[in-house]
N, C-alpha and C positions, 0 to 999 in steps of 0.2 A: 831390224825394226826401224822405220822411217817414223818421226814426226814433224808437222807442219812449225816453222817458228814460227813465232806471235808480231802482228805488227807493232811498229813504231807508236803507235796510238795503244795499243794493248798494254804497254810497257809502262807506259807513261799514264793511264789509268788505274795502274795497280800502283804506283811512285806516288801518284796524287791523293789516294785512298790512305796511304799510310802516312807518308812524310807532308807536314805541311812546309809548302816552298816557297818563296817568291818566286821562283822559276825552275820550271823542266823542260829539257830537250830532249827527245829522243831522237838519234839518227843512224839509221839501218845501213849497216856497211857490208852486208851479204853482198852486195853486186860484186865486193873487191876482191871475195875470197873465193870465187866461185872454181869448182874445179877443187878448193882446199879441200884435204882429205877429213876434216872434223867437219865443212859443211857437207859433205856426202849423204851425208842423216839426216839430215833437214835441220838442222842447230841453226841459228841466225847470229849475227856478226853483227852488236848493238855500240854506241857509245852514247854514255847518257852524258849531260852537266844539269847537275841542281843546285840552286842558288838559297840557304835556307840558314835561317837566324838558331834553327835547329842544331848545328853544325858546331857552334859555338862553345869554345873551349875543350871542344871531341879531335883526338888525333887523325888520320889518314884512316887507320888502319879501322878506327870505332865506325866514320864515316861510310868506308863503305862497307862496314858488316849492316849496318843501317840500308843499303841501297839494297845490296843482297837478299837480307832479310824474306822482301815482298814478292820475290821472283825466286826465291830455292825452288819451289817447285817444279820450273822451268830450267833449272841449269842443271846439268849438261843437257838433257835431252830436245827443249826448242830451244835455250838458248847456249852455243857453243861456246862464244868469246862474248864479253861484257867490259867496255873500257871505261873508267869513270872520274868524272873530273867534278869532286864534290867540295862546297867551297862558300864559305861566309859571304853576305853582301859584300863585308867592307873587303874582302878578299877579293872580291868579282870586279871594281871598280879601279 
C-alpha cells in the first residue's frame, strides 16, 4: 500500500490549527532519503521547529507529544520520519 505524504504547507496547517505559535517551519527532507527503504511508501521525511509560549514549563518529551498529537493520523503511513525542534521564545533567541 503506497500513500501520497502531505506537503510542507499541509503540516504546518494542521501545527497551526492546534498549537498556537509564534512561529512554524516546516521543512521536507524527503529529497534526502530518497531510495530510503521507509520512504518506498510514500512516508515523507519532515523537520518541523515551533517557537510557542505554549511550550513553557513542558519537558521535551510533553513538547513533542503536543506536535505529534495533530499528525498521528499521518504517521507512519504519509509521514515516515518527523524531526522536531520544539522550543520557548526565550529558548529560541
Amino acid at each position: 500500500m503506497s500513500f501520497l505524504a502531505p506537503s510542507a504547507e499541509e503540516i504546518e496547517q494542521r501545527l497551526k490549527a492546534a498549537l498556537p505559535a509564534d512561529r512554524i517551519h516546516v521543512r521536507d527532507d524527503s529529497a534526502q532519503h530518497h531510495g530510503h527503504s521507509g520512504a518506498k511508501a510514500g512516508g515523507g521525511h519532515f523537520h518541523v521547529t515551533i517557537i510557542s509560549t505554549f511550550f513553557e514549563g513542558k519537558n521535551r518529551l510533553a513538547r513533542h507529544r503536543l506536535v505529534y498529537d495533530p499528525l498521528g493520523d499521518w504517521i507512519p503511513a504519509r509521514i515516515h520520519a518527523l524531526s522536531i525542534d520544539a522550543r520557548t521564545p526565550s529558548e529560541s533567541s
